[in-house]
N, C-alpha and C positions, 0 to 999 in steps of 0.2 A: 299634116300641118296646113293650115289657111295660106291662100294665096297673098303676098305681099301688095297690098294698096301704095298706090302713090302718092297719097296727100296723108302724111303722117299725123296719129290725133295728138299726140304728144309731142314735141319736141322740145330736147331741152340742149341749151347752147352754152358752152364756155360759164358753166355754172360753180360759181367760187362765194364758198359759205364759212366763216369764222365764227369765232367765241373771243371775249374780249372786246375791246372800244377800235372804231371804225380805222385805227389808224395802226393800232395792233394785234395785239389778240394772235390766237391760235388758228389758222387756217387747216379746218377739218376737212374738205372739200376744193379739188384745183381744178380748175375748167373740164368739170364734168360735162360732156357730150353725148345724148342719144337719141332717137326717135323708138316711137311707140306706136305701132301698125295698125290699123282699125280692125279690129277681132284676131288678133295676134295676143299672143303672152310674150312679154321679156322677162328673162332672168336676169337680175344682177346678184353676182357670187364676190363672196370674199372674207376675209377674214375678221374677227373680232377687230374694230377700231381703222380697218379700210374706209370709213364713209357710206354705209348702204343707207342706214337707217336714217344721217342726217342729209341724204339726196332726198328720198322722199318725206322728209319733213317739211326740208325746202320749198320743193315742189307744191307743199301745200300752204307753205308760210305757219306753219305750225311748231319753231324752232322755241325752245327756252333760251330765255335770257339767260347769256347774255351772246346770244347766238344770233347773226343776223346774216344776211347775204349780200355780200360784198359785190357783187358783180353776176353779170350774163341772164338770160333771157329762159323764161317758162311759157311754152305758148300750146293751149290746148284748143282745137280746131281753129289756130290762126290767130287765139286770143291771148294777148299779153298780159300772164295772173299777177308778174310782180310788181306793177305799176298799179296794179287796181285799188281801186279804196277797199276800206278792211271791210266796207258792209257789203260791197259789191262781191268782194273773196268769201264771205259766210256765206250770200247764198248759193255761190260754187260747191263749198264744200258739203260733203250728205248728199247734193241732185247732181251733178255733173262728176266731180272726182268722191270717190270715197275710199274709205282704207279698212282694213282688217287687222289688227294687230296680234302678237306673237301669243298674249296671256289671255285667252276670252274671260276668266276671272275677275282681273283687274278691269276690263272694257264694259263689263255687264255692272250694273247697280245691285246690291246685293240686296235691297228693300225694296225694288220695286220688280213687279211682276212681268215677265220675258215680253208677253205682248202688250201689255204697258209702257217698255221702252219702246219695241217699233213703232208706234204710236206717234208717241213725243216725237220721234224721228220724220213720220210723214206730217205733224202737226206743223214742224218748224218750217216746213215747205209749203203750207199752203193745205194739205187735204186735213180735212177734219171728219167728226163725229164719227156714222156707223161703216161712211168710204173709207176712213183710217182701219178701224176694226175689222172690215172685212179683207182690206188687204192685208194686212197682220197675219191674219190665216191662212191665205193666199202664197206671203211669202214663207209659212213656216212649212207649209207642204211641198213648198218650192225646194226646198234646201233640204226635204227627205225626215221633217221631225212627225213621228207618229201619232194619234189620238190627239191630231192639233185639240179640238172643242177642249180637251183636260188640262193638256200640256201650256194651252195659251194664258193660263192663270198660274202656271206655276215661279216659285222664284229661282233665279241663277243656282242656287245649291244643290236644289231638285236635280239637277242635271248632271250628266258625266261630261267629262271634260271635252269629250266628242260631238256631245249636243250642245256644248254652249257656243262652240266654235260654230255650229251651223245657227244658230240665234244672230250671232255677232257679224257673221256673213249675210243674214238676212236683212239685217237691219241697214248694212251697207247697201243692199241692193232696192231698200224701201222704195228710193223714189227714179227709179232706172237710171243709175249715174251709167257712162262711159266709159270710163274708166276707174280699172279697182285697184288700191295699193295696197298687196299682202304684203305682212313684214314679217316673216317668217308666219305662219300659218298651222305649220303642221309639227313647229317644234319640237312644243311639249306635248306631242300625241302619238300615243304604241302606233308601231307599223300598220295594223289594221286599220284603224281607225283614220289616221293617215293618209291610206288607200282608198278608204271612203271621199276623205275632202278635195284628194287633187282628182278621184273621178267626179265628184258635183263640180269641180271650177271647168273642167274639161265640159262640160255638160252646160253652164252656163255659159260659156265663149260659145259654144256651137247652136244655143239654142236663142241667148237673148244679143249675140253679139258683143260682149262688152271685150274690151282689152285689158290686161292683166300686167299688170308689172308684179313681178313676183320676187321680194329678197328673199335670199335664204345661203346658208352654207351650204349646204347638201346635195353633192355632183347627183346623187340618182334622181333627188326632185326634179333639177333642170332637164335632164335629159326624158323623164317619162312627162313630162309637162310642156317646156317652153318650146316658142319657137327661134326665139334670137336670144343672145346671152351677150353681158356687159359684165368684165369681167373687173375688181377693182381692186385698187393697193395701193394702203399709205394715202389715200382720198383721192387716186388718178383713177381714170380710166385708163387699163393696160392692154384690152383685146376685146374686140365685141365682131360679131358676128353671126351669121345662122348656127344654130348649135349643133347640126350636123357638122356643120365645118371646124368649128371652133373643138368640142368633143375629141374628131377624129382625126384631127391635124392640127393640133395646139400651135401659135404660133408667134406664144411668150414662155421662156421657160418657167413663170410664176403657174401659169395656167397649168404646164406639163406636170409641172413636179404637184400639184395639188390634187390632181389626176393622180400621179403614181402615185400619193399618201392614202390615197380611199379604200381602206378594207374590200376585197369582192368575195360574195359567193363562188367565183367559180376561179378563186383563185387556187394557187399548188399551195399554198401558205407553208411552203418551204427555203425561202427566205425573209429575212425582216421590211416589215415596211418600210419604203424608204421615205423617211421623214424627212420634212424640208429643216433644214439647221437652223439655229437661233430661235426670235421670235420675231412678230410681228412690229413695225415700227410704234413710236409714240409720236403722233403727230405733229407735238411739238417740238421732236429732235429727227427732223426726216433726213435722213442719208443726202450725201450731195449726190448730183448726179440720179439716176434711174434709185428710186428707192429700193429696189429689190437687190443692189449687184451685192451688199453682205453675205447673202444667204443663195447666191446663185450659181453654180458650177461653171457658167459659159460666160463670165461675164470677162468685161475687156477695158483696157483705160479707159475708152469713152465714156461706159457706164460709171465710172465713178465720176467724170468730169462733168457732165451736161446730158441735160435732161430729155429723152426721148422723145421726140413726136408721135403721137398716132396715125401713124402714115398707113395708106394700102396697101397691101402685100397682093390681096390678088379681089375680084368682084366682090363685095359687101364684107370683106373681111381685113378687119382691122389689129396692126398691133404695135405697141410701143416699144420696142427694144431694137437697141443697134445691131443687136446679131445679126437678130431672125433681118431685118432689113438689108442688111450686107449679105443676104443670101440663104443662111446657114436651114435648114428645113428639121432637122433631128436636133431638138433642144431638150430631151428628155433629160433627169438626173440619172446620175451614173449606180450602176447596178447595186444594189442593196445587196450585204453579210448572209451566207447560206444560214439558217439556221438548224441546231441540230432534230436527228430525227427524234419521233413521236417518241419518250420514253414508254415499254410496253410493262406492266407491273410483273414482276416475279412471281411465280407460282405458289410462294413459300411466303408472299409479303401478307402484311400486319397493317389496313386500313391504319391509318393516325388519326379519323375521324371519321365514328360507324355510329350513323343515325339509323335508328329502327324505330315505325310506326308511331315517330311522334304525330300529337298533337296538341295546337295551342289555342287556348277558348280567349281571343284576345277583348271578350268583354266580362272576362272575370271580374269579378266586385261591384261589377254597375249594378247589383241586382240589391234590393231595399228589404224594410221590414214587413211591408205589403204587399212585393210588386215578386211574383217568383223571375228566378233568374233563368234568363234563357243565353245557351251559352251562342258564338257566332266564334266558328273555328276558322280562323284565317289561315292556319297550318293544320291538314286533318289525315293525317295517316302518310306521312313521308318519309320515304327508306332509302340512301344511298351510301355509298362510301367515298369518302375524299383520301390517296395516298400521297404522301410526300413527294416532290419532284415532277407530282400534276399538278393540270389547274382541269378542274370540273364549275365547269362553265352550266348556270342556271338561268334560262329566258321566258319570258311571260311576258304579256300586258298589265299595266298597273292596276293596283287590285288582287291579283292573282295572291297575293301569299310571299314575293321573294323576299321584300323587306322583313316582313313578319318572322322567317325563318329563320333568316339570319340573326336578327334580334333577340330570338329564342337561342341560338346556338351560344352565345356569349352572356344570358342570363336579362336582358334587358326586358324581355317576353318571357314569364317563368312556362316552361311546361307543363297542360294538361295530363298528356300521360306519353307513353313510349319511353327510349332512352335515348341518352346520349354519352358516348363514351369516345374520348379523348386519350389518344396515348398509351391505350389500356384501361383507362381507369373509368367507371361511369360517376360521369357529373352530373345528371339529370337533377339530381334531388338543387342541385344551388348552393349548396350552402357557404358561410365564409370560406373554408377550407376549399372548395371546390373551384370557388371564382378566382383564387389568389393562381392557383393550380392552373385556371384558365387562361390568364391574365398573362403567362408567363410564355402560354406556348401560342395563343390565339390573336391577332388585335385586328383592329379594321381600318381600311382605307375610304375615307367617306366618299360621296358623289361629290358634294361640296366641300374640296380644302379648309375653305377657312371658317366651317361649321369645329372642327379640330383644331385651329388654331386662335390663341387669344388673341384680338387684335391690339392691346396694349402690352405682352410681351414681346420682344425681338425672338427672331426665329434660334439664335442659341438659347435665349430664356426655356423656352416652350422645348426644345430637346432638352435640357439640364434635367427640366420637370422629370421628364419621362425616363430618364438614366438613371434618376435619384431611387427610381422605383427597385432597378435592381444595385444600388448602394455606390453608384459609383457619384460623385460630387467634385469642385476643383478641379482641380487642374486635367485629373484625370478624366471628369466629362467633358470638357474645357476639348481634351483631347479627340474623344471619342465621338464627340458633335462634328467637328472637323473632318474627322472620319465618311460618317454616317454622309455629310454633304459630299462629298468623293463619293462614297457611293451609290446615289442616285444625280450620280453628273452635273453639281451645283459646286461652284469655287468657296473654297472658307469663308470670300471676306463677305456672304451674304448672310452671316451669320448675323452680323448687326444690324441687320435691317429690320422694320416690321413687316407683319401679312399686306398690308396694303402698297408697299413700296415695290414690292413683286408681281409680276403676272400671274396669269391664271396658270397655266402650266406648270410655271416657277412654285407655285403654293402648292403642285399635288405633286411635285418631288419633295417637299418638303413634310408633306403629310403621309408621303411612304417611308420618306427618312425616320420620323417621329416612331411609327410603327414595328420598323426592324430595331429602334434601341434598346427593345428588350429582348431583344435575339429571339423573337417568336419563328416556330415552325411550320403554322399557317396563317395566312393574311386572307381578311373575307375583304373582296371588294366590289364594292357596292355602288355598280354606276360610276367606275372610279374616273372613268373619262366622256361622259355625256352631255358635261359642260364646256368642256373642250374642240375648239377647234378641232379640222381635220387635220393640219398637219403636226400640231402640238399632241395630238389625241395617237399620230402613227409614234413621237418620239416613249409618249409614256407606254403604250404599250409595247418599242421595242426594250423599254428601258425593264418592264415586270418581266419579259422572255427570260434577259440576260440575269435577273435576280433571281432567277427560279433556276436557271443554271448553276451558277458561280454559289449560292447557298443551299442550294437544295430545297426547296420551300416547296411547300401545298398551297394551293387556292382556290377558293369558293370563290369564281366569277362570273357576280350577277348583272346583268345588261339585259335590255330590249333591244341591243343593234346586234340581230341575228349576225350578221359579217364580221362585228371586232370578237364575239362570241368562238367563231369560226377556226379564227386567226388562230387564237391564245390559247384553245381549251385541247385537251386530250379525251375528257370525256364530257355528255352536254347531257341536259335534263328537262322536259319542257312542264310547266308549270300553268296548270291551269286551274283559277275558283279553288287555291288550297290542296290540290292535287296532283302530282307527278304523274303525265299522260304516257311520255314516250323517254326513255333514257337508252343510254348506248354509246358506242365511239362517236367520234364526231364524224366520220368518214361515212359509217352508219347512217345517221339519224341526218343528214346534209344530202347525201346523195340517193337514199333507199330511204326517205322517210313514209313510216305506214300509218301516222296517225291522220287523220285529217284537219285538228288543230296545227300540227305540226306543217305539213306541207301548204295550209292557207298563208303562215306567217312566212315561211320562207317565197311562197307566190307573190305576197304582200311586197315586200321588200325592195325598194329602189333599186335599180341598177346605174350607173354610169354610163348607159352605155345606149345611145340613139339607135342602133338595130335591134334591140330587145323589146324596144317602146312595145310591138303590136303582139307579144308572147300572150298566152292564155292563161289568164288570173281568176287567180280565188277570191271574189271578194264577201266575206262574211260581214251579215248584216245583224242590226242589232246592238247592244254593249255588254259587255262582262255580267252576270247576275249577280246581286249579293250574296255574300255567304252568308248573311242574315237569314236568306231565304232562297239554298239552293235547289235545282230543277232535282225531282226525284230521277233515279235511275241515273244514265249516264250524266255528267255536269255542262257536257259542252251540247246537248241533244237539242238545245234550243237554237242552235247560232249554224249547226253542222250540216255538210252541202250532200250530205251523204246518207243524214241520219230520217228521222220520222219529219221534220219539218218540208223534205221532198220527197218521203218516201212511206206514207202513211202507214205502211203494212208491219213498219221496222218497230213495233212494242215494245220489244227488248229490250230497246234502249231506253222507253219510258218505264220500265218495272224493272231491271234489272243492274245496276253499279257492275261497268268491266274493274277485270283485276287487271291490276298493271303485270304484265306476264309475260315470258319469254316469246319471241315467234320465230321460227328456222334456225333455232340456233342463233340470232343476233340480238338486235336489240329489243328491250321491253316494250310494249305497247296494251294501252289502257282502253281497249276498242275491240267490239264485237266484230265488225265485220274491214280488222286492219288488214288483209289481206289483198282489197280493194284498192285501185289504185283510180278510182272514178271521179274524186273530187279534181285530179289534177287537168281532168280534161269536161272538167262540166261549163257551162257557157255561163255568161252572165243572167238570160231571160231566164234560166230555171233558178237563176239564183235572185230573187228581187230584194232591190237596197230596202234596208229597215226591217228586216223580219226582227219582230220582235220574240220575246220570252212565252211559249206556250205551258 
C-alpha cells in the first residue's frame, strides 16, 4: 500500500444529490463524505441502489435529468468543481478527472476505429495531428494491447471483451488525468481477464501516479486492490476506513454481514451462506432511523429512532451505527443452518443425465450455394453425467462452450453428433416426441429473470402459463402458483404484481418458481445469480441447496464465480475452447487441481481477504482462441505457464490433443504433463502479460 499524503486530491463533503425538482424529488445520495489520497485507490462497496454510481456522477456533474445536487462541496487539488461554469467543468473532464465505465461496449463507438477514438480524446484537449496518433500508440501499449501498428485501426468488435476494457482505459488515461473513476471495471469480465485489469490499474498507480476510486460490489476486488474502502447503504456512508482495518475488524454490522455473505475458496462449505435477510432499500422509502436496522441482528431502539453519525471509533476508522459506537466490537451475523453432507452417488445409481461425445457445430446452415461450409464447434467432444440429488457445477471463461451446451442439452443448439440420453431414453435425435419428453423432466433457470418473464403479464399470469402445460388451469393453478411462491420463500400476495414491480432477487425466485411448475427433475442454471448482489446472490443460492434437498433435483450449475461454483456443486467440470480439461469431486479439483487451466482460474480469483493480497498468482496472458480457429494439439498450449510457450522443447502439446483421462485414481485431466504442479509456483517475469496465440 502507498503511503497516505496529507493534502487529499479529492475530497468530497456532505454530498447530497436528488432526482425530482429542487424542492422535492428522491434523495439518492445523503451527505456523502470522503477524501481521495494522491496515488492511493478507494474502494466504494455496496449494494444495487446504495448510491455508488450516482456519487461519482456527481462528482463529475455528469447526472441525468432530472438528477441534480442538492447540496455540499467537490473539491479536486483545493478546487471547487460544483460551482464551476460548465465549460470550465468540460475541460476538467478527460485531463484532470476521468472515468471508466462498467460496459467497454457501450463506452467505445462501434463505427469508429479504437485509435480514432483516443484521438478525438487528446484532440478535445488541445493535442492534435501525428502528436495525437503517436500517442494513441503509446497509450495502447501502455495498457498491454498487442501488434498496436494493426490493432490501432481496428473496430470495437474486433476485440474481446478484455481488450476493449483496456482501449476504454487508455483513452481515460489519454491526457494524464489524476484521477480515475472506475465504475465497476471488471464486472462483465472472466476471472482471468479480471486479473489482468486490476494488475494494469496496480501498475498504473505505481507507475504514472494516478489515484483510483474504484466502485464495485466485489469484497475480493477491494481487498486485492484498494487502499481505503467507503463503505455505503441506502445512499449514506456507513464505514470507511483503511481496508485492512475495515476488512479485518468490520465495524458496522452491514459491513460484517456482506463479508460473511461472500462465497470463499477456502471455505468448509458446510454450512449455508449466511445471507443478509430482506432486500436492499428503495431510496424513496428509506427506513426511519439507521436504514439497515430491518435487516440487522444487533440492532436496538435507537436504530430504528434516529439516524447515526459517522463518528470515530478508533484512528482513520469510521462507522455509523449505535452499537458498534456504544462499544459492542463482535457485530457479525449469527451463525448460518449446518448444511447436509455431500450426497455420495450409489454404486447401483442410473446417471438421469449421460452426455457422451457430444458435439455441436454452432454454425450449421451459415454455409451457401457457393460458399462450402465450415463447421465451428462451440461444443466438441463432451462427456459427463449429472445424478439426481447433485448439482454438477460447469466453469469456464466466456466463449468456452457452457452456454452453447447447455443450449444443446434442451434442443435450442441441435446436436452435431454424440448422445444425449435423459432418464434412460436417448433424446439426441430432437424430435417432437423427444422435446415434449424433455420439457417435462428438464427446464432452465436464466442468468437474467426477466429474459423468462413477460413484463406485461403478473407473476401468477406467467406461472398459470407454465402449469397449463401440465393441464392444470383455475382454481387449481390458481392454487399451485401460491404454492410454488411458498416454495421459493416469496408470500402469495406477489402474485399480482408485475416483473418490474419486484427486485432483482424477487424475479429469480420467481423464475425458479416458474421452472419447478412442471415438477422437472433437473434445472440447468445458467449464471443464475451473476446479476445479483452479494448478499441476495448468498439467499438464492441458500434457497437452490434447500430445493435440491426437500425435492431431490439434479443441476447443471454453470458460472464463472469459481467460489459460488464451490459452495453448490458436488461434482465440477472445467471447460475450455469447447472442451472438458479437468472434471472430478469438487474437493478434488479445488484443493489437488492438476490442470494448469484449472489451477490459473482458481489463482485468478479474488479473495476477501487483505493478507492473501501478496500470494503467488497465475496470471495468463492473452484471450480465449476462437473455435473458428482452434490451436492444433492441445487447446490451451497458447495461453499455458507450463506449456511450449515457456518451454519450447514441450511439442507434444503442439502435435498431439491430451485425452481427458483418469490420474491416481481421482480426478480426469486433459494434460500431458498434469502431474506438474509448476504453474502454481511460477513468477510473473517468466510469464509476460499479453502472450498472444502461437
Amino acid at each position: 500500500m502507498t503511503a497516505i499524503a496529507t493534502d487529499p486530491l479529492l475530497r468530497v463533503d456532505n454530498l447530497t444529490t436528488a432526482f425530482g425538482n429542487r424542492d422535492a424529488g428522491i434523495t439518492a445520495v445523503r451527505n456523502v463524505s470522503f477524501e481521495v489520497g494522491r496515488g492511493r485507490v478507494l474502494g466504494i462497496v455496496g449494494e444495487s441502489g446504495s448510491g455508488k454510481s450516482v456519487t461519482a456522477r456527481s462528482i463529475l456533474r455528469l447526472l441525468r435529468k432530472p438528477g441534480h445536487v442538492r447540496e455540499g462541496s467537490v473539491k479536486l487539488a483545493g478546487r471547487e468543481l460544483l460551482t464551476l461554469p460548465e465549460e470550465e467543468m468540460r475541460k476538467i473532464r478527460g485531463k484532470d478527472i476521468a472515468m471508466v465505465f462498467q460496459d467497454p461496449q457501450s463506452a467505445l463507438n462501434p463505427v469508429m476505429r479504437v485509435g480514432d477514438q483516443i484521438v478525438e480524446a487528446l484532440e478535445v484537449h488541445g493535442v492534435k495531428g501525428p502528436a495525437a496518433r503517436e500517442r494513441a500508440r503509446e497509450l495502447l501499449r501502455q495498457v498491454g494491447i498487442p501488434d498496436v501498428e494493426r490493432n490501432i485501426d481496428n473496430y470495437p468488435h474486433e476485440f474481446s471483451g478484455g481488450m476493449r476494457q483496456r482501449v476504454v482505459i487508455s483513452i481515460a488515461l489519454a491526457n494524464h488525468p489524476s484521477l480515475l473513476l472506475a465504475d465497476e471495471p471488471t464486472t462483465a469480465l472472466d476471472v482471468t481477464i479480471q486479473a489482468q485489469i486490476l494488475r494494469l490499474l496496480v501498475k498504473l498507480r505505481d507507475e504514472l501516479g494516478v489515484s483510483i476510486v474504484m466502485i464495485t460490489h466485489d469484497m475480493g476486488v477491494v481487498a486485492e486492490l484498494c487502499d481505503d474502502l467507503v463503505v455505503m447503504y441506502g445512499g449514506r456512508v456507513v464505514e470507511t476506513g483503511l481496508v485492512s482495518d475495515v476488512l479485518t475488524a468490520p465495524r458496522h454490522p452491514y459491513t460484517a454481514a456482506l463479508l460473511r455473505s461472500v462465497p470463499r475458496l477456502d471455505a468448509d462449505d458446510a454450512h449455508e451462506l449466511p445471507a443478509i435477510p430482506g432486500q436492499p432499500p428503495i431510496p424513496a422509502f428509506l427506513p426511519s432511523g439507521c436504514a439497515f436496522h430491518p435487516r440487522c441482528a444487533h440492532a436496538i431502539e435507537a436504530c430504528r429512532e434516529k439516524v447515526p453519525p459517522l463518528a470515530q471509533l478508533q484512528p482513520g476508522h469510521r462507522s455509523a451505527c449505535h452499537v458498534a459506537q456504544a462499544g459492542k466490537t463482535d457485530l457479525a451475523p449469527p451463525p448460518s443452518a449446518a448444511l447436509p453432507a455431500r450426497a455420495a452417488v450409489p454404486d447401483n445409481a442410473k446417471p438421469f443425465l449421460k452426455v457422451t461425445n457430444l458435439k455441436t457445430d454452432v454454425a450449421a446452415g451459415s454455409g451457401g450455394m457457393f460458399r462450402k461450409h465450415t463447421p465451428v464447434y462451440a461444443v466438441d467432444g463432451i462427456s459427463f453425467d449429472v445424478y439426481l440429488g447433485q448439482t454438477f457445477g460447469l466453469v469456464g471463461e466466456s466463449g468456452c462452450g457452457k452456454s452453447s451446451l447447455s443450449r444443446s442439452l434442451v434442443g435450442i443448439n441441435h446436436p452435431t453428433s454424440g448422445t444425449i440420453e435423459l432418464d434412460g431414453r436417448d433424446v439426441t435425435a430432437m424430435t417432437t416426441e423427444d422435446r415434449h419428453f424433455i420439457n417435462r423432466r428438464v427446464q432452465y433457470v436464466y442468468q437474467d429473470p426477466s429474459a423468462s418473464l413477460n413484463p406485461r403479464r403478473t407473476i401468477a399470469q406467467s406461472l398459470e402459463e407454465a402449469l397449463a402445460v401440465v393441464g392444470l388451469t383455475g382454481r387449481a393453478a390458481r392454487a399451485r402458483a401460491a404454492d410454488l411462491m411458498n416454495t421459493v420463500g416469496l408470500a402469495p400476495h406477489f402474485l399480482s404484481r408485475y416483473p418490474f414491480e419486484i427486485s432483482g432477487g424477487q424475479r429469480q425466485r420467481v423464475g425458479i418458481a416458474r421452472a419447478l411448475a412442471v415438477e422437472p427433475k433437473l434445472l440447468i442454471c445458467d449464471e443464475p445469480v451473476s446479476a445479483l448482489d452479494v448478499s441476495i446472490q448468498a439467499q438464492i443460492i441458500n434457497l437452490l441447496d434447500d430445493l435440491k434437498t426437500e425435492l431431490g433435483l439434479g443441476y447443471l450449475f454453470i458460472a464463472h464465480d469459481l467460489a459460488v461454483v464451490k459452495h453448490i456443486s458436488d461434482m465440477v467440470a472445467v471447460m475450455y475452447l469447447g472442451r472438458l480439461v479437468e472434471t472430478g469431486t469438487t474437493d478434488d479439483v479445488y484443493n489437488r487441481p492438476r490442470h494448469p487451466y484449472t489451477q490459473a482460474l482458481l489463482s485468478a480469483t479474488p479473495e476477501a481477504d487483505v493478507t492473501r493480497r501478496d500470494r503467488e498468482r497465475i496470471y495468463l496472458g492473452g484471450e480465449l482462441p476462437s473455435p473458428a480457429n482452434p490451436p492444433s494439439g492441445c487447446r490451451f498450449r497458447t495461453r499455458c505457464p507450463i506449456g511450449p510457450l515457456h518451454r519450447p522443447d514441450r511439442q507434444i502439446c503442439k502435435d498431439s490433443d491430451p485425452a481427458l483421462a483418469e490420474r491416481d485414481g481421482r480426478s480426469k485431466v486433459a494434460c500431458h504433463f498434469a502431474a506438474e504442479r509448476d504453474a502454481l509456483l511460477l513468477s510473473e517475469a517468466q510469464n509476460p502479460e499479453g502472450a498472444q496465440q502461437r
